[in-house]
C-alpha positions as CSV (number, residue, x, y, z in Angstrom):
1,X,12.7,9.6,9.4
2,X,11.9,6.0,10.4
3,X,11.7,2.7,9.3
4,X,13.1,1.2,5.4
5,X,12.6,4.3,3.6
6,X,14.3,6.1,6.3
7,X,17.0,4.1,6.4
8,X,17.8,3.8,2.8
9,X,18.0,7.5,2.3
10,X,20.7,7.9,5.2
11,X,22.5,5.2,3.6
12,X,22.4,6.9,0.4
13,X,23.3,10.5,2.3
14,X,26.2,8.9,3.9
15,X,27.8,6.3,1.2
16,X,27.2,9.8,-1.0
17,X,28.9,12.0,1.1
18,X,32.3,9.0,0.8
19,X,31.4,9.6,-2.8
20,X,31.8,12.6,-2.8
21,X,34.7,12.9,-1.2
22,X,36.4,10.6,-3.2
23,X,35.6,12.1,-6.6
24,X,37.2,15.4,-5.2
25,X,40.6,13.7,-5.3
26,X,40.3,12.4,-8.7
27,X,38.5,15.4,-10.0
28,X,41.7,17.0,-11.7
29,X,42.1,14.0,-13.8
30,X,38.7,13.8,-15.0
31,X,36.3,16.6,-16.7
32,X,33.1,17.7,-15.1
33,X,31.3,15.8,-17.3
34,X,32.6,12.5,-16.7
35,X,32.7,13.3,-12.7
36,X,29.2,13.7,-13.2
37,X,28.4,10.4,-14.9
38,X,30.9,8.6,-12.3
39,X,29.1,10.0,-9.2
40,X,25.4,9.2,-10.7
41,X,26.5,6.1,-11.1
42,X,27.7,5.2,-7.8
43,X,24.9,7.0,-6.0
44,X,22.5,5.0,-7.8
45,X,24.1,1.6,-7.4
46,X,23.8,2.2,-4.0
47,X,20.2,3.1,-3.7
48,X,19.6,0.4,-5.6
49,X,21.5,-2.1,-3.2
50,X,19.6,-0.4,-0.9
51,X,16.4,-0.9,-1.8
52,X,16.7,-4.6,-2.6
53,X,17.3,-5.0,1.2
54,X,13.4,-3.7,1.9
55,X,11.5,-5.2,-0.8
56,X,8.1,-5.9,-0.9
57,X,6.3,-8.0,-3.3
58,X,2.9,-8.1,-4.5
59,X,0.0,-10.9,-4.4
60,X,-3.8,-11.9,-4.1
61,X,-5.6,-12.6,-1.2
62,X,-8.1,-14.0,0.3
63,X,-8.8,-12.8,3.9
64,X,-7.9,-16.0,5.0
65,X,-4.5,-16.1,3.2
66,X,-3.6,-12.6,4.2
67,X,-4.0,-13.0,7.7
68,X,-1.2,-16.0,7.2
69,X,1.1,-13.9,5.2
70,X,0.7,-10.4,6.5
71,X,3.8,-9.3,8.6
72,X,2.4,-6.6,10.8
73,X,1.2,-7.0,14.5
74,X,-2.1,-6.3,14.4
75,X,-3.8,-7.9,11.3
76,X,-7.6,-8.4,12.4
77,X,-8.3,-5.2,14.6
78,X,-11.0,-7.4,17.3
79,X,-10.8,-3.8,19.4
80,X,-12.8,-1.4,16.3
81,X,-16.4,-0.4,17.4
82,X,-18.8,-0.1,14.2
83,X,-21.6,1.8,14.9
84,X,-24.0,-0.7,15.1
85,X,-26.8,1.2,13.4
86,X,-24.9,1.1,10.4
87,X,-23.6,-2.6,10.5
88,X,-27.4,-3.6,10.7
89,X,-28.1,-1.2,7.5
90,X,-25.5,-2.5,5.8
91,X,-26.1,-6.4,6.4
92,X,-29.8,-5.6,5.1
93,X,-28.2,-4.2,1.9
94,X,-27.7,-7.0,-1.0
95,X,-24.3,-8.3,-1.4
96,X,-21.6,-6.4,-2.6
97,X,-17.6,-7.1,-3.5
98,X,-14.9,-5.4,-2.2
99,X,-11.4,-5.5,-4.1
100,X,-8.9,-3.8,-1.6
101,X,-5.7,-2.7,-3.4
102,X,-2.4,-1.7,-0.1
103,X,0.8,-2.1,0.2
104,X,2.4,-4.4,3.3
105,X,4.6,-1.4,3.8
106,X,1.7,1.3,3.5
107,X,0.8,2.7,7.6
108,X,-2.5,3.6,5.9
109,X,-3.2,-0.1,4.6
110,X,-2.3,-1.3,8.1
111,X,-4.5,0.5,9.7
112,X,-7.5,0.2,7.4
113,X,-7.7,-3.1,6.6
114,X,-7.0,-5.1,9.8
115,X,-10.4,-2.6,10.1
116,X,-11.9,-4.0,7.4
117,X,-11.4,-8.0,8.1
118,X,-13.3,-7.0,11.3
119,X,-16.2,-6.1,9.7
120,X,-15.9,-8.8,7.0
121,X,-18.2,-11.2,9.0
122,X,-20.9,-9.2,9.8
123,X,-21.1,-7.9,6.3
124,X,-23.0,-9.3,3.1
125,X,-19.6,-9.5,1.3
126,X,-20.1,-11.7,-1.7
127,X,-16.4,-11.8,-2.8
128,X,-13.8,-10.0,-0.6
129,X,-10.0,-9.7,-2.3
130,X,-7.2,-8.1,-1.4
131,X,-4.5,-7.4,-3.9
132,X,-0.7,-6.3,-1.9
133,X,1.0,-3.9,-4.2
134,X,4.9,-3.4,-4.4
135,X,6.7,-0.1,-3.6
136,X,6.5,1.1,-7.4
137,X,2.2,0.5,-6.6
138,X,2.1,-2.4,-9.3
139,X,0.7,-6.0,-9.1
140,X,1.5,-8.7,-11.7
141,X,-1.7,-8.7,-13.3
142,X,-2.2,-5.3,-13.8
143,X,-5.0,-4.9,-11.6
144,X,-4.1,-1.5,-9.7
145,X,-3.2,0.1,-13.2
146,X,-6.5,-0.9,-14.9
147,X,-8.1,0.6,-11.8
148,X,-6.3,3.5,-11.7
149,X,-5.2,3.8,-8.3
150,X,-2.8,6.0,-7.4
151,X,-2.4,6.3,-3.6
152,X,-2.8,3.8,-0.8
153,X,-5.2,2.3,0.2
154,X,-8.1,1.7,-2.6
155,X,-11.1,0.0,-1.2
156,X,-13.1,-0.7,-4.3
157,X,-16.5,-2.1,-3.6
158,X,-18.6,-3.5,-6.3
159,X,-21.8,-5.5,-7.0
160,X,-22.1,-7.3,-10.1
161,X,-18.5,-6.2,-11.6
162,X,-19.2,-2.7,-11.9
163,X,-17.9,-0.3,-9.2
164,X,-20.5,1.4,-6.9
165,X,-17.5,3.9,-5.6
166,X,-14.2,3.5,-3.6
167,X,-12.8,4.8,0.2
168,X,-8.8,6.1,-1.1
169,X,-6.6,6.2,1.7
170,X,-8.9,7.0,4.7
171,X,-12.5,6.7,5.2
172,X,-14.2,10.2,4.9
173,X,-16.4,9.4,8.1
174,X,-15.9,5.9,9.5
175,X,-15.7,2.9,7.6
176,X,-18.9,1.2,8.2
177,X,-20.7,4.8,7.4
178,X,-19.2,4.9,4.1
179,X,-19.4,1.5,2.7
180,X,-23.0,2.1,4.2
181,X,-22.8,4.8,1.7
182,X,-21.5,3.3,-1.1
183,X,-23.5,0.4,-1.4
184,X,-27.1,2.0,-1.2
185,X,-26.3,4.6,-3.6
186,X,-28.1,3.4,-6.6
């Protein structure tokens, strides 16, 4: 298992196994019970040290601002083809929102929405944010909660306020065909 996640959970594996080890020897002095309480408490002190190393915060975007702040390698994806049938469909359509809701650390949010920004130009986007969610899927304002989402990422797109539907994790088709989709539906 790669990257943060990956590496957290061999540090907890290991630093438990020395954990383990070491309650053995005191484990004659001690009852089961508080051996117990001792080892969950080590084992999470250390998944917790852990985890501070990779965290990621939350925030609002703007396009413009993510592309600044994002830290992957690819953050406008310039080599996605659109179907171009559906790009001039959809920048007939009347404008529409789109309230995006990843995480920086999500492989699904780093695919889609350097996918998205691409588009965002040829698009009658009205009002395009994009709200980075910690690892415990929360924002400060509450936004993901109120919305409901649940798995990464939520592409939200609206018109007037009121949702017209949402793309959750992947597109079911391609991107452009779906948001196509979404914003005709009446």
């Amino acid at each position: 298992m790669g990257g943060p996640i990956g590496e957290i959970i061999w540090q907890m594996h290991f630093k438990g196994f020395v954990v383990v080890l070491g309650m053995v020897w005191i484990q004659r002095n001690f009852s089961w019970r508080v051996l117990f309480r001792l080892n969950y408490l080590l084992l999470s002190s250390i998944c917790i040290a852990g985890c501070a190393k990779h965290s990621y915060t939350g925030g609002y975007y703007s396009p413009a601002s993510f592309v600044h702040a994002a830290p992957w390698k690819t953050k406008v994806n310039t080599s996605y083809k659109p179907q171009a049938d559906a790009i001039t469909a959809l920048a007939k359509a009347d404008s529409f929102e789109l309230r995006v809701f990843m995480g920086m650390w999500c492989h699904d949010s780093q695919r889609l929405v350097p996918r998205l920004l691409s588009l965002q130009e040829k698009l009658p986007i009205r009002k395009f944010e994009i709200v980075a969610l910690d690892t415990t899927r929360r924002d400060p304002q509450g936004l993901a909660a109120a919305a409901g989402v649940r798995a990464l990422p939520v592409v939200q797109v609206l018109r007037n306020g009121k949702e017209l539907g949402r793309i959750v994790e992947k597109p079911k088709t391609r991107l452009e065909l779906d948001l196509q989709k979404l914003t005709t539906k009446r």
